[in-house]
C-alpha positions as CSV (number, residue, x, y, z in Angstrom):
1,X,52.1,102.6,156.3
2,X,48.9,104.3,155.6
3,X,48.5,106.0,151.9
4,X,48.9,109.4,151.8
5,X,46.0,112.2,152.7
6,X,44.1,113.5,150.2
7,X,46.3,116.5,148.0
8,X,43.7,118.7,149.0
9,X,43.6,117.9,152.6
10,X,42.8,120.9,154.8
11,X,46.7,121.7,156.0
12,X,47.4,122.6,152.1
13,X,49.4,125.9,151.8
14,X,48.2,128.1,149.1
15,X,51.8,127.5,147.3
16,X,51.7,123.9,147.9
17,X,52.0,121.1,145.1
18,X,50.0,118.1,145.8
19,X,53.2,116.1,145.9
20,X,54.7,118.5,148.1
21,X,51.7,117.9,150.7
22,X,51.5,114.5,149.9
23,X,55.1,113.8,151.1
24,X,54.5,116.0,153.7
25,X,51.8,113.7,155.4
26,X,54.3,110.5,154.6
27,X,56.9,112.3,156.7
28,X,54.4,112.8,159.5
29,X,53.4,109.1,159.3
30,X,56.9,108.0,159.3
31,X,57.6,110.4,161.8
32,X,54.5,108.9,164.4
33,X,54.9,104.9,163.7
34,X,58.1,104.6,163.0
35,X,59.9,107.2,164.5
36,X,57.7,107.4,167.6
37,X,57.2,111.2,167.5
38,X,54.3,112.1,169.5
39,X,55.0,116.0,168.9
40,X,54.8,117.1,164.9
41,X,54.5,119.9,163.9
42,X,54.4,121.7,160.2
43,X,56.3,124.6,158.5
44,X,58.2,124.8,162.1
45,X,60.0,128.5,162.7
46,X,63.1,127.4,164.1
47,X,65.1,129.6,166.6
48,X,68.8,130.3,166.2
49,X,70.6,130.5,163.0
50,X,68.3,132.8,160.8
51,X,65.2,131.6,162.2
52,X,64.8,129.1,159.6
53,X,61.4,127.6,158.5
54,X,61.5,123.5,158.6
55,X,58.8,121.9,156.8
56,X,58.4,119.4,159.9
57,X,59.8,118.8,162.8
58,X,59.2,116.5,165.6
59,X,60.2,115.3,169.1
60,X,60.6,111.7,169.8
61,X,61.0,109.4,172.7
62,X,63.6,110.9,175.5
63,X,63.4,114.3,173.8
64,X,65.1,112.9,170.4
65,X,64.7,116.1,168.1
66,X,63.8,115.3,164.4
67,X,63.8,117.5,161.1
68,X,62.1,116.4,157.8
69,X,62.9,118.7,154.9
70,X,60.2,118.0,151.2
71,X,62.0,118.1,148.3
72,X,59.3,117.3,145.0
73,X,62.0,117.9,142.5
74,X,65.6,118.1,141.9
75,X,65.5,121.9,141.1
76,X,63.8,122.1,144.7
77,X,66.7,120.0,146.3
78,X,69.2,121.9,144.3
79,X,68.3,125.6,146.3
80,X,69.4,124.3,149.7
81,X,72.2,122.0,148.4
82,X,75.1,124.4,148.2
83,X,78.4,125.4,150.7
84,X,79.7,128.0,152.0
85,X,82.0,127.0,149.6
86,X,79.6,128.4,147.2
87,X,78.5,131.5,148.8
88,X,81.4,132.6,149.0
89,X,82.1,132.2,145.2
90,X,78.7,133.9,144.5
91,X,79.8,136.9,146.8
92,X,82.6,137.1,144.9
93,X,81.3,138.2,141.5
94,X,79.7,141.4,143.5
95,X,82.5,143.6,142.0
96,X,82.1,142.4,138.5
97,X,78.6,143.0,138.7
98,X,78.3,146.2,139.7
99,X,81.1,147.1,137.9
100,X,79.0,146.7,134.6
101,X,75.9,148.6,136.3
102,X,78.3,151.8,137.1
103,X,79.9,151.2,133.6
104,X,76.0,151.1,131.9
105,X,75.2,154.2,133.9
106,X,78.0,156.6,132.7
107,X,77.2,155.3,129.3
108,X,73.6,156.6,129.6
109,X,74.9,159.7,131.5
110,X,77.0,160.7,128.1
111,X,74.0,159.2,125.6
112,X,71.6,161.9,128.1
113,X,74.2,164.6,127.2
114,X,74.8,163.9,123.8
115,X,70.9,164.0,123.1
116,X,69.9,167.0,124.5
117,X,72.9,168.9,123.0
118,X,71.5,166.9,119.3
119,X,67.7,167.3,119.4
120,X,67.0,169.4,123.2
121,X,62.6,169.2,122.3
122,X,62.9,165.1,121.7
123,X,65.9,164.3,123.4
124,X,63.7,161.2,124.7
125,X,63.8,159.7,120.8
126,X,67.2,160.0,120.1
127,X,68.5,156.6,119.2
128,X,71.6,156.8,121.4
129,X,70.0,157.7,124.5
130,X,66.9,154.9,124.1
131,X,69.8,152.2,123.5
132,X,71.5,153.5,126.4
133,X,68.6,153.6,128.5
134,X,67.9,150.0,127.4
135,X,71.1,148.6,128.3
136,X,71.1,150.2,131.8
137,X,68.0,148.7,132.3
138,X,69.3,145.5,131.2
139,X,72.4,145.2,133.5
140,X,70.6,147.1,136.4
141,X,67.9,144.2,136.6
142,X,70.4,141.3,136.2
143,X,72.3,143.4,139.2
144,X,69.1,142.7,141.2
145,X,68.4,139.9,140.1
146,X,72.4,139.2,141.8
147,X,71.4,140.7,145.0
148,X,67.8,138.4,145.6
149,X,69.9,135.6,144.6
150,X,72.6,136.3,147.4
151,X,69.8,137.4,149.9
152,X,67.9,134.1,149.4
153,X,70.9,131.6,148.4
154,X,70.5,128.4,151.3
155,X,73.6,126.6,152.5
156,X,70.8,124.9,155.0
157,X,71.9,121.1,154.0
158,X,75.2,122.2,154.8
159,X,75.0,124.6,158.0
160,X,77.2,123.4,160.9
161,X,74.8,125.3,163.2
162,X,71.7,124.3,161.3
163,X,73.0,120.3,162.0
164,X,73.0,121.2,165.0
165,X,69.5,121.9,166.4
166,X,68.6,118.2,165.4
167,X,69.3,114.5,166.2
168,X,68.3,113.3,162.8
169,X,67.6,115.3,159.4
170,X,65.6,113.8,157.6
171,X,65.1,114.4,153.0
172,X,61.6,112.9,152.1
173,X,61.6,113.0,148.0
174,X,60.3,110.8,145.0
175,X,63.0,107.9,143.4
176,X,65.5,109.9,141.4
177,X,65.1,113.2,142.8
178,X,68.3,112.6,145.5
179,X,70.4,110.3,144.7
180,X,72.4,108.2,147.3
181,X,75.8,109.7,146.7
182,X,74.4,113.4,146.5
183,X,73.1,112.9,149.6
184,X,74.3,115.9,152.1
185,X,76.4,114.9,155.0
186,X,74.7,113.6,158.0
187,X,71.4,113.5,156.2
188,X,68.9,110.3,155.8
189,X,66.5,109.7,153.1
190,X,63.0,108.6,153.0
191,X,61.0,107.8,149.7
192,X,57.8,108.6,148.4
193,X,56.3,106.4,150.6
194,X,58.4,107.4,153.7
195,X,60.5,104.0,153.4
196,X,64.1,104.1,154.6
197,X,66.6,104.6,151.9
198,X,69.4,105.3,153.7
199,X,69.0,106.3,157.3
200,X,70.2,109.2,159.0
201,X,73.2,108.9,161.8
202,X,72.9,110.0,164.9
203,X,74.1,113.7,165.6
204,X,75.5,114.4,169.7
205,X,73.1,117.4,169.9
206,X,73.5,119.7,173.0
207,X,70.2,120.1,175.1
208,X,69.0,121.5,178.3
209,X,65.0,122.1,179.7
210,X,65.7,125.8,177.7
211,X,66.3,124.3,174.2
212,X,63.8,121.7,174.7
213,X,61.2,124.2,175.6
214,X,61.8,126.5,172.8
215,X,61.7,123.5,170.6
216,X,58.4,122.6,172.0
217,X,57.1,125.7,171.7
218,X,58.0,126.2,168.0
219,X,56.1,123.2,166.5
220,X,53.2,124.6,168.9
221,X,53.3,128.0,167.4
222,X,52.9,126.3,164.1
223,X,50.3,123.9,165.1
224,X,48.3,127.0,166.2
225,X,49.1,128.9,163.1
226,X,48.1,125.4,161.3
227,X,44.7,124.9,163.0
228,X,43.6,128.7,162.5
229,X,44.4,129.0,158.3
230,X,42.7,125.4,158.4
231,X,39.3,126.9,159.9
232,X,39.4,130.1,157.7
233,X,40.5,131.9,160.9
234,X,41.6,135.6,160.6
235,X,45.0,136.7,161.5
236,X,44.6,139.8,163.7
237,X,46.9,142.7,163.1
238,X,50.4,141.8,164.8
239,X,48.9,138.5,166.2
240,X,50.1,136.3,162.7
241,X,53.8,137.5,163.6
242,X,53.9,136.3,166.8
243,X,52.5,133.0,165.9
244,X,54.9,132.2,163.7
């Protein structure tokens, strides 16, 4: 197989490590010689289960659909490598945490009171209130921080219905960043170089000429979206949205 493209080829998002593009382009190789894929596309928008973003996707002789997912690191592999299992565990603590905000917030309420009754022109300065204040602060950002986590926690390796919209997944990652035996269910590997470490089985994926279109057209929205940041091209007002 060919070397890699250059790190700072002309398909390189902005956010992009040169690893991260690097493998990206052995995953497209693989995915055109070996593979026979003669339809590729890049940071594909998916239709169906939360409109997930694939960082390729392919179509392969007799329609054989095909999802590569980058991972440069393990931390990168570890934010898509959970269960529901684990949502649900993370869902749980909801209670506990806002438990300590509400707590937090009557404590400042009584610290506001008691200031203003002590020292009503500097209220601001009184020690009790700016500790308060402090610790609400405190346990209000790690409540957000609780919230982005949940919004943006991935069970993707692990999604029935996510394993279903493909006849192979595909991980492409450096030696040592997935081992064999973390390997997700119903998930092949690919090395650095695109080699086969342990192929993917075959999924019984349901299609008709309406999923196979919208499949199509997916990778071509992003090979549109692909060509135009390429060639410095300007996104017009609504048109970037319905590109992608």
């Amino acid at each position: 197989m060919a070397d890699a493209v250059a790190a700072s080829g002309p398909f390189k998002r902005g956010n992009e490590t040169g690893l991260t593009y690097d493998l990206k382009w052995a995953a497209w190789e693989w995915l055109y010689h070996e593979a026979g894929c003669r339809v590729i596309g890049l940071e594909v928008k998916l239709e169906g289960p939360g409109g997930r973003i694939v960082d390729l996707a392919a179509v392969g002789p007799q329609n054989t659909f095909y999802i590569v997912e980058v991972k440069s690191s393990k931390p990168d592999f570890s934010r898509d490598d959970h269960t529901a299992g684990d949502f649900s565990e993370l869902q749980g603590r909801e209670g506990a945490v806002a438990g300590r905000t509400e707590l937090a917030k009557e404590t400042l309420r009584q610290a506001l009171d008691y200031a203003k009754q002590t020292d009503p022109e500097a209220w601001r300065e009184v020690p009790a209130f700016k500790q308060a204040l402090t610790d609400y602060r405190r346990v209000a950002g790690k409540e957000g921080a609780y919230h982005s986590r949940v919004a943006s926690f991935s069970t993707k390796f692990h999604d029935p219905k996510f394993m279903g919209i493909a006849d192979f997944h595909y991980l492409i990652a450096p030696k040592g960043v997935v081992a064999r035996n973390s390997l997700p269910p119903q998930w092949g590997l690919l090395d650095e170089t695109a080699a086969v470490s342990l192929p993917a089985p075959r999924k019984d994926v349901r299609k008709n000429a309406g999923i196979v279109s919208n499949f199509l057209r997916a990778i071509a929205r992003s090979n549109t979206t692909s060509m135009m940041r390429s060639q410095g091209m300007a996104f017009y007002k609504g048109e970037s949205q319905s590109l992608r």
